[in-house]
Structures are given as C-alpha cells and as structure tokens.
C-alpha angles and dihedrals in degrees: 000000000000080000096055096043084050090050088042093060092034091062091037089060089043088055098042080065096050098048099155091043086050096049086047100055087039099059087043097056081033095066098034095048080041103057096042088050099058100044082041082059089050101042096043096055081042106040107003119053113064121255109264112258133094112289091346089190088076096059125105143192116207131198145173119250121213074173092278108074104268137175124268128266112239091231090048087050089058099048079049095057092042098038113036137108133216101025132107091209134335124214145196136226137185126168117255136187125182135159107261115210145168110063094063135327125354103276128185120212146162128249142158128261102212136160118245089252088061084077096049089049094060090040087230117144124195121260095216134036104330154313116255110272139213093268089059084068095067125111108246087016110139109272118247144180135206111205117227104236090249092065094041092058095038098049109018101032098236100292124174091214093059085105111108100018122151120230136153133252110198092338090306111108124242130178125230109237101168146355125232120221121239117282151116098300108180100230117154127048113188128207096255090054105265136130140217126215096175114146088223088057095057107053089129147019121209132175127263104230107226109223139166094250082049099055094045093057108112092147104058112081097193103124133089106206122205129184141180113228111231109253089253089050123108119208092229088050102053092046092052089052089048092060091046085061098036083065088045091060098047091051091053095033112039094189075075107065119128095021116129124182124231120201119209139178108261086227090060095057095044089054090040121170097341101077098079093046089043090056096042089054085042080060096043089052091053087053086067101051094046080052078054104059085036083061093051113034080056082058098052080040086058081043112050077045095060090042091052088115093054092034086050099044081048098061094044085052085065106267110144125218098273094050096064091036086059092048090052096034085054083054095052091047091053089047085046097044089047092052096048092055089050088045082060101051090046092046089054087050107051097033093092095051085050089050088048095066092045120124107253085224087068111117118222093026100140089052093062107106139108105283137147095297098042081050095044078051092055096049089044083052103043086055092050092057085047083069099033100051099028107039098069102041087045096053091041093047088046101047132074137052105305096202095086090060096049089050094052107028089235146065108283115242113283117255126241095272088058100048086056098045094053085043094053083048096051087054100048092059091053099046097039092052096044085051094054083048084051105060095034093066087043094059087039098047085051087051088050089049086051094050097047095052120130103250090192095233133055109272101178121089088028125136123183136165134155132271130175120193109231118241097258073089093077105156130053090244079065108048087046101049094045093054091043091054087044098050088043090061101039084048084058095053116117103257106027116105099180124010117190142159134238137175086223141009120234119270095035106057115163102169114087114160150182121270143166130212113222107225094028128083109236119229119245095259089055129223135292147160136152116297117205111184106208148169120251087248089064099092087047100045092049098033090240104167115218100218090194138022119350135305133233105311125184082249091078093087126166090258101060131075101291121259136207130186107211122195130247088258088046091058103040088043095053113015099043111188090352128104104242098201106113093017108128134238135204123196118172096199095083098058091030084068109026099024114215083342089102141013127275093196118074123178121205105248084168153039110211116198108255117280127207100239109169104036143303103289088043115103110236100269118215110278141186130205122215122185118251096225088052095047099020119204138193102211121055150147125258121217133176129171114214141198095234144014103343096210096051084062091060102090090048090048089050093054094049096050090051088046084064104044124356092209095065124089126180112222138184089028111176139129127288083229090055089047087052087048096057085055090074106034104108092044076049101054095032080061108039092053101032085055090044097049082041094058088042096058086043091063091042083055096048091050089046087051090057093048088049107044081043092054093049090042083061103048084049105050098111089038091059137058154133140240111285099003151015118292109246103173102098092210131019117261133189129203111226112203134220120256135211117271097039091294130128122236107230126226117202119183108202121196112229091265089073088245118124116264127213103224097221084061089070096091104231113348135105125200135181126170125235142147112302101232094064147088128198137190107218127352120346132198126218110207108189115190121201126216126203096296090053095246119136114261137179089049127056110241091210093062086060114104137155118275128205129197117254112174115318083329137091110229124190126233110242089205096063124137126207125200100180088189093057101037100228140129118207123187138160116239119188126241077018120071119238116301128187125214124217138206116182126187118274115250123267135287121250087077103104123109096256082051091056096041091109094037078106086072095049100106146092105272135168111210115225131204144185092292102019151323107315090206145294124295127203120198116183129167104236095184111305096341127074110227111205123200116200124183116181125208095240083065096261120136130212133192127190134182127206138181138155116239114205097201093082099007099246140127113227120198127194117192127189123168129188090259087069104253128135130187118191110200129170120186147122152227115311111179104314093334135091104227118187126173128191129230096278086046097255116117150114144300128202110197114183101223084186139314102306100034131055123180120229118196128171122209135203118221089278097056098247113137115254097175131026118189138152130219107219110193107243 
C-alpha cells in the first residue's frame, strides 16, 4: 500500500509537468465516462430497478389473441378469474375520466376503473383508510372512490381527514374511502394492447360494477386484465392451462372462437418497446468511451515514446518490469480517476437536455438522476478505463532492451507488429465511429420518413381537449342538445373558424366495433373497423376531403335515416369492386345503448380520404364515421380550428365552456400538431442521441488520430525525411484555396493506389500546392478562378507543382507533372511514394437563398378543394426552374415554369394548361408566402401552413380571394 501511495505522487508530480497531455487525457475520459453515465442513469430508473411491488416477477398481463394482441371481453375476464389455474388472484382495468367536483372548482381528471382484486394483484396497500373491496362491485353498492396520491396531495393537500369526503363524479356522489401511494398503476389498455403508467392517468380508482349485462359481454374488448402467478406456478405452465380453457370457451361461447389468450410479464409491458432501442444507445455510448481510452492510451503511447530515455535509465538502475508497469499504471489511475470526476459534472449537467427529448410515454422518468448507483457505475467505470487505456502503453513502454534507448537518447523505432497493431488501431476508431455516424443519420433520416408522412388530415391550427357531459344529461335528447348549444358557442369565438366533436382524435383511435352489411353474409369472425362518432363540423375542422359522395351535414338528425361516412380503406376492404354509397349498415352498439332512441341502420352517403388512426408507422385502418347527434356520446373531444395560435384561444375556450355549464371542465388540452409530435418521439430521441453521441465519438476519434499518428511520427523521425533538411511538420496538410462564385476549389492527395488518401496519413510529410516558380515562407494559398468553359484561368495550370516543408519554408518538387485536363498534379516525394493533387471545378450557380425561396412548394402534393381533391400536383427543381405537373380530375392537364431572376430580384411563373389558357404572373416573397400577380393585378398566393399543407389562394385586382384551396403532400 506505501508503494502504491509513492507511485501515486510520483505520478501526481509527472503529471504536474505534462499539463496539456494531462487535460487532454482528462476531457477524453471526461466525455466518454460523461455520456455513459448519463444514458446508464436513464436506462437503470427505466429498465433496470424492479417495479415496485412485492416479487414483481411474479406479475402478469393478459390479453386476448385474435391472433393480434387485443384487449379482454368483460364475460371472458370473468371465466379467467373463476377458472383459471396457477394464479393468487387475477384483475381488471379500464381507463376512466370523470369531473370531479365538490371540494373546490370543476376538475377533470383521469382515473382508472378496476375490480378489488386489481389491488391484490400489485400487492399495494393504501396508505390511508382502504382498496376497494368485493362488495364495491355490486350492482346498487354505494358508490366509492380511492384518490391516487397525486390527487390527494393536489386537491386535498394532503389531509388526513380527506376519508369520507364526499365529492362528485360526473355530477353522481361518491364518497372517498382510501388514498393509494405513489407508484407504477397500470391504467390505460389501448386497443392495440398497450398499457399507460403515467402518474397523470391514475388520480382515482373507482369500482367496476359487475352486472348481468356486464358478465355476458364476450364482444366488447374494453379490459386490460393483470394476475400474480402462485409461488409454485411456472410461466410456460399457466399459459398452457390458459389455452386449454381458451378452447373450452370457444367451445361453450361461440362468440369466442379463434381467441387465443397471451400471457406477458407486467415489466415488459411497462418497458414496452423501449428496452431494445435503450440498450442499443447504452452500447453506442460505450463505443465512445472505449474511443475514449483509444484516444488516450495513443497519447501515453506518444508519451512513453517521448520518456524512453527515463523509463529506460530506470530499468538499468535496477527497476524490474513490474515496477515501471505500477508507476504508469498509477498515472493512468490519476488521469482515470480525474475523468471520471469530470464525466460526473458533465453528467449532472446534461442530464437535463437528454431528459428533455425524451418520449412523455416513457415510464420512470422522474427517477432518472445521478444518485449512489449512477455514482457506484461511474467508479466502477472509471476503474475499468484505468486497465483499457494504461495497460497497454505501460507493458509496451516496459518492455523491451533499454540499451538502445541510452545509447540514443530516444525509443528505438517500433517493430513491424507494432506498426500493424497501431495500424489496426487507427482503423478501428474510423470505422467505429462512422459507423456510429452511420447508423445516426439512418435513424434520423427514418425520423425524418415518419414526420413527413401524409396524415391524412391538417394538423396545424388544431386545438383539442376533453370534455364529458355529467350525468345530470341522462337522455340522448340531452346529450345532443348540450353538445349541439355548446358547438354552437365555441363556433361563435373570435378566432375559430370550424369547432367539432369527436370520440377520438386521429392517430389515437381506441373504438373499434361490430357491423353487418345488409345485403352481404357475414363471415363467421364478424366485421369490424374503427368507428369514430363525430360532429358534422369534424371533416372541416380537420380538413378531412371527402373524395365521393358528402360528408356529415346538420341535416343528419336523429330523426333521419341514419348515415355513415366509411374510408377509402373501408371501401376497398368491404365493398371490392362495388360502389359502396347507398349500401346499409347495421351496427347493433347504438341501440344497444340508447334503445329506439336512435337508428341501427345507417347508409354511406360518403367516402373520407384515409386517415392515420393508431399512430405514424401504422398504415390508415378501415373507419367509419357515425354522426354524434345519431349515436350521442358523453364524452367527446373538442376540437376547434382556429385562425391563429391554438393554444392562445384556450382560456377563452375555457371561459366559455364554464359560461355554459360550471360543472364542466375541459382536460388534457394541447395541439393536433403536439399530439403528432409525440408520435415520433421515440424515432426522435433514438436519432438525436444516437447522432450526438456519433459526432461525439467522431471528434474522440479525430483527437486519437492526432496522438497516434504523433506517437508514429515520433518512432519514425530518423526514418523520414525531405530534401535539404529534417521534416518538422508531425502530419501532412494541404491548403485548399478559395474559387470563383463563392465556391471552394477542392484539393484531393491520392496515394499511388488511386485510393484517397487522408493527408495526415502521409507520416511526416506536409504538402501544399502552389505555383512552381515560388517560394513561401509559411503557409500559401492557391485561388483558381474558372471562365466560361470551366477551365482554370488567371493562373497557368502547368506552373502548379507540389510543395514540402523544409525548414520554416515551402520548396517545390522539381519532378512535378501537370495534366491540366484532368486536373491533377503528381509529384514524387522521397521517403513518400509518388502522390497526385487534384483541383476540381466549383459547383453551379442558382444556389443561393433568394434561388431556394419556393423549395417549400418541391413535393408530391394533391390539391384539395370545397367537395374533394382536384387532382394531383407534381413540383420538381429542374436546374434553376420548377417545373410544376398538374393533372385535374376532369382530365385537363397544366404546366408551369418558375425561376428567380436576380437582375431585378423577382420570380416569374408561366402556366398553360391543355384547355388553352395561359396566365403569365411575376412576385416575391412577402413574409413566409410566395405572392405573384399578373399584368391586370389579379393573381395567386402560396402560403406553407407546415411541412405537409400549403394554402392557395387566387385573388382578383382588389385582393379579395377568389379561390381557396390547400395542397395536401401526398
């Protein structure tokens, strides 16, 4: 231990003396120690630590498979809890939101609607008054509610007395018997069989009443079911036994034939899909440390190198191999220790930057921080890197006869295994951090894919948030005419232009239901597709074209024939080769809620352009579209599009809900375009961090060039050289010049194989190229300019020749070659092989900003108009024109060319069509649109709304819009 305290300030005071070498070493190991620190923070509060309930291996999800994963029938939940084996007990979820009032303002919140047994299942007790319990489940029991702890603490500030309160749920009371601690409550199953443990989702529990209707249910796949295996229970077993009764069932119920049942661990389904793409960035990131070491064991390489002398008088002085391999290996520890201090700080520091791309679904998120085991990682870590980065260098520096390097005051010259082993070093950084570069831009460019994918609807300018009728709205004729007042005065607000319901927004559809087709024989698995209940407002308000037929009208009241609007995928699903307008459905649902109060048949009057329902890298699913006054709901969402900022219009909305009725409360308010955002949330953090930690291992690699190619600079000094003196550069270097138009020359060295060569791989030599008949002292720039043919003028190609370094002055070869068709200048340079420098022509002109002003408008779009999609337009840059393809649907075809002219800083745009016409407009940029007027002062505006819809709009003399249309990318 003395020994290792000597070699410890020893090192300290050798250091001290190498203080750039040392900084360097110590933000290396810094960045590297940093950046795993921080994802191992993230991945061990998301994948790592257990959930917290007792033995959490033992807990299950199960749900129904048809063969996709579903959710569970209320009637099968309920065989599974009295029939099956291998479990201690088994529960049920559903997600739940209500208005909570009494005890302050109308609130709305979001809950979970479980069974007693869903407690006993997670093994969490309260930790005040009680769970729900068996007797909650009966039909006529008192009703009851248990606060989530969040609530409790939000709204009740955290009172003890809060038991026995009595609030209101949707206007019906309900009396506060517990409160849940905090913790991960499975409380929403989606249709696609997922699940949410988000805080914010489980502010209440309330009881699932058991009823009759509710226990002969086999259709209505609303339940997300969890158990606990008995100790004695394997995994494999239990789900053997489920299928067993899975056949049963559909044997006894024959509603329930080809359901299957799959069985997962509840951690799994917490994680979710994150886990693989968590642990792949968690082995990006250690890429970049081992860069790191890399980096710095190449410095104490360039080092020892450079200590071959003291190493060497150490060893004659007596000092054995293991001696000198414990002093370095001290110093390694120091610079380790250091860099993982550093790796810390910055951990601490970007931490909150990493947790700010993260995707909101993301469970954990608020454990994620530097505490005692992040730290115990980063000692562990920092003890690892002592052995990757300072065992090598210190064997190789220990080893070896060190009489060579007393008798020439310097390390000898490595031998051919080493060559090859740096070599093999130098190639493993490249290609390890390319690769990381590699795959970054993939999983951006794939980001990018998801964000620029058609929806399908506009999502800009639309601002939704939830709103549930209380129960004082007890009849259909209620509900509908509360909705329809309340439209009616939202419709009225300064700034909205449409206002609508829906049951869901796109891209996170949840109903799917049952439905015939008169006429049609039904197969023996039924029928089903998406169902969106909406207000007649809904395709306006989203911008949703109906490409046949109409859409929803006011004048689909409940007491007309009922109509339904079905998708393109709807239509090409169920009614192949067939018109479907004035085809019947029958869906049951409806009646079966509201009884004659409204129809059961409903006829397409329309065909809606598909809509993306469950997500971006979903296809669209077949949908169809009821009316909310014909199948009235309580719970909707509201949605307003608006003329400016969405979210500036939500206080006013809010006032205006509250005006109308004071026990309403709108939640979860937000942008379409927010909501569009979340969808690509996890693409969008897997490829910003990927890239960042990329471009991070990119720069380690760069630095760790330098140290190596230092280090076998310096092994090679007496083997290299150049004419009339000794080569003190330590890398090769070109000048590249500057061209004519704002453009660079480029200068390429290629090695005598023809291969590019990277000029600080040419060991010891620099190089520039400049006119032969000069000499420079210093650094010297070569400027070609180009003429009309693109050949280099001003100065004569053939006076161009390679230059080396001697001394502090540039020297021309005398051997060198000039091709001036090619472009290339070859020289031999000794000690070097023969090497060529290239210039090649700058790019073309039409790049500049005023040139790209209209790229907005490049794309694939269909232009759609009041009753449908006029026809597809393609734009595409041909040069320095955009050249734009238009194909009505009458058959006509248009052409239009348009290009920016710089004289008088103006866009010009001719237009012809087949028809004959021909409109002639010239413009510019006025804010963020393109405005062009024609000769007589009449003429069009394209205004980009975001990345996938542009506005058209054509004008007469006096400015008043004429034409209003959208382009939608297809």
């Amino acid at each position: 231990m003395r020994d290792w305290l000597g070699d410890l300030r020893q090192a300290g005071r050798s250091l001290r003396r190498q203080r750039g070498l040392a900084l360097a070493a110590i933000l290396t190991l810094g960045l590297g120690i940093g950046a795993n620190t921080a994802l191992f923070g993230l991945v061990d509060a998301v994948l790592l630590r257990p959930l917290p309930f007792p033995q959490p291996e033992r807990l299950v999800a199960l749900w129904e498979a048809t063969p996709d994963k579903w959710r569970v029938a209320p009637g099968t939940y309920l065989d599974w809890r009295g029939e099956a084996r291998g479990f201690t007990a088994i529960g049920a979820y559903a997600a739940a939101a209500t208005t909570l009032t009494g005890h302050g303002e109308a609130e709305r919140v979001e809950g979970v609607s479980a069974t007693a047994s869903y407690f006993e299942v997670l093994g969490v007790a309260p930790v005040l008054g009680r769970a729900l319990e068996p007797a909650d489940e009966a039909p006529g029991a008192a009703r009851v509610v248990v606060l989530g702890h969040g609530l409790w603490q939000r709204r009740f500030g955290g009172a003890p007395g809060v038991l026995g309160t009595a609030v209101a749920l949707d206007g019906a009371p309900a009396t506060v018997v517990g409160v849940m601690p905090p913790g991960l409550y499975p409380s929403w199953p989606s249709a696609g069989g997922r699940l949410t443990t988000r805080e914010r989702s489980a502010e209440f529990f309330a009881p699932i009443t058991i009823t009759s209707r509710f226990a002969e249910n086999r259709r209505s796949h609303v339940l997300g079911v969890i158990g606990r295996l008995a100790p004695d229970a394997a995994r494999d077993g239990v789900l053997a036994g489920l299928g067993a009764l899975a056949r049963t069932l559909a044997a006894r119920h024959p509603e329930n034939a080809g359901e299957g049942v799959l069985l997962t661990a509840l951690e799994d389904e917490i994680v979710g899909d994150v886990r693989g793409a968590l642990l792949a960035l968690l082995g990006a990131v250690g890429c970049v440390l081992l860069l790191g070491c890399a980096n710095v064991a190449g410095l104490l390489l360039a080092r020892s190198a450079a200590r071959g002398r003291e190493l060497a008088i150490r060893r004659a002085l007596g000092a054995d191999r293991s001696r000198i391999v414990r002093l370095l290996l001290a110093e390694s520890l120091l610079l380790a220790t250091a860099g993982g201090a550093c790796g810390v700080a910055l951990a601490q520091l970007g931490l909150p930057s990493l947790l700010a791309l993260l995707p909101r679904e993301l469970p954990r998120v608020d454990a994620v921080g530097v505490d005692a085991r992040v730290l115990a990682f980063a000692l562990r870590l920092s003890v690892a890197t002592t052995l990757l980065f300072g065992l090598g260098p210190a064997l190789a520096a220990a080893s070896g006869d060190p009489l060579p390097r007393l008798r020439d005051g310097a390390a000898a010259g490595g031998g051919a295994g080493r060559r090859r082993a740096r070599t093999l070093l130098v190639t493993g950084q490249v290609a390890l951090a390319l690769s990381l570069l590699t795959a970054g831009g993939l999983l951006l460019r794939s980001f990018d894919a998801l964000r620029r994918v058609d929806l399908g609807f506009s999502a800009s300018g639309v601002l939704a948030f939830d709103l549930a009728l209380p129960s004082a709205y007890a009849s259909a004729d209620q509900v509908r005419g509360a909705w329809g007042e309340l439209l009616g005065r939202l419709e009225t607000l300064p700034g909205v232009e449409h206002a609508a319901i829906a049951y869901d927004t796109p891209l996170e559809s949840n109903w799917i239901d049952a439905f015939e087709i008169e006429g049609q024989p039904t197969p023996p698995e039924g029928l089903s597709a998406r169902l969106p209940i909406v207000s007649p407002g809904y395709f306006d308000a989203l911008r949703v074209a109906v490409v046949r037929g109409r859409p929803l009208t006011p004048a689909d009241q409940a007491g007309t024939a009922g109509a339904v609007v079905v998708s393109e995928s709807f239509a090409r699903r169920f009614f192949p080769g067939v018109d479907p307008l004035g085809r019947w459905l029958r869906v049951g649902t409806p009646a079966g809620t509201w009884g004659e109060a409204v129809p059961s048949r409903f006829q397409v009057v329309g065909v809606a352009r598909d809509v993306r329902s469950t997500g971006l890298a979903s296809a669209p699913e077949p949908t169809y579209h009821l009316a909310a006054v014909q199948f009235p709901q309580r719970d909707m969402k509201v949605l307003l599009r608006t003329r400016g900022a969405p979210l500036a219009l939500l206080a006013t909305a809010r006032a205006e809900v509250a005006a109308f009725d004071p026990a309403l409360a709108p939640a979860s308010a937000s942008t379409l375009t927010n909501a569009s955002a979340n969808q690509v949330a996890q693409p969008r953090f897997n490829g910003l961090v990927l890239a960042a930690f990329a471009g991070l291992a990119l720069l380690l690699a760069a630095v760790g060039l330098h140290g190596l190619l230092s280090h076998a600079v310096e092994q090679r000094r007496r083997e290299l050289g150049t004419p009339g003196g000794t080569v003190t550069a330590a890398s090769a270097r070109l000048v590249v010049p500057a061209g004519a138009l704002g453009s660079n020359v480029a200068i390429e060295l290629r090695a005598p194989s023809g291969l590019p060569l990277d000029p600080a791989a040419v060991d010891g030599v620099a190089v520039q190229v400049t006119p032969a008949g000069t000499v420079f002292s210093g650094g010297a720039t070569l400027a070609l300019r180009y003429g009309a043919g693109r050949a280099p003028v001003g100065s004569d190609p053939a006076e161009l020749a390679i230059h080396v370094l001697d001394g502090a002055t540039w020297m021309p070869l005398a051997g060198s070659r000039v091709d001036a068709a090619t472009g290339e200048v070859t020289a031999t340079i000794p000690g070097a092989g023969t090497y060529t420098a290239r210039w090649t022509a700058p790019a073309e002109g039409c790049a500049t900003a005023a040139h790209r002003q209209f790229d907005f408008w490049l794309g694939a779009w269909n232009l759609v108009v009041p009753g449908g999609i006029a026809g597809p337009n393609d734009i595409i840059l041909d040069g320095c024109v955009l050249l734009e393809h238009f194909r009505e649907v009458s058959g006509t075809v248009g052409r239009s060319v348009s290009f920016y002219r710089e004289r008088d800083a103006t866009w010009y745009q001719t237009y012809v069509d087949s028809r004959g016409n021909r409109i002639d407009l010239r413009g510019a940029l006025e804010g963020s649109r393109m405005v062009m007027r024609g000769p007589g002062g009449a003429g069009s505006r394209w205004e980009p709304l975001d990345a996938d819809n542009i506005r058209l709009q054509q004008f007469d003399p006096t400015g008043r819009t004429t034409f209003d249309s959208t382009y939608v990318r297809r």
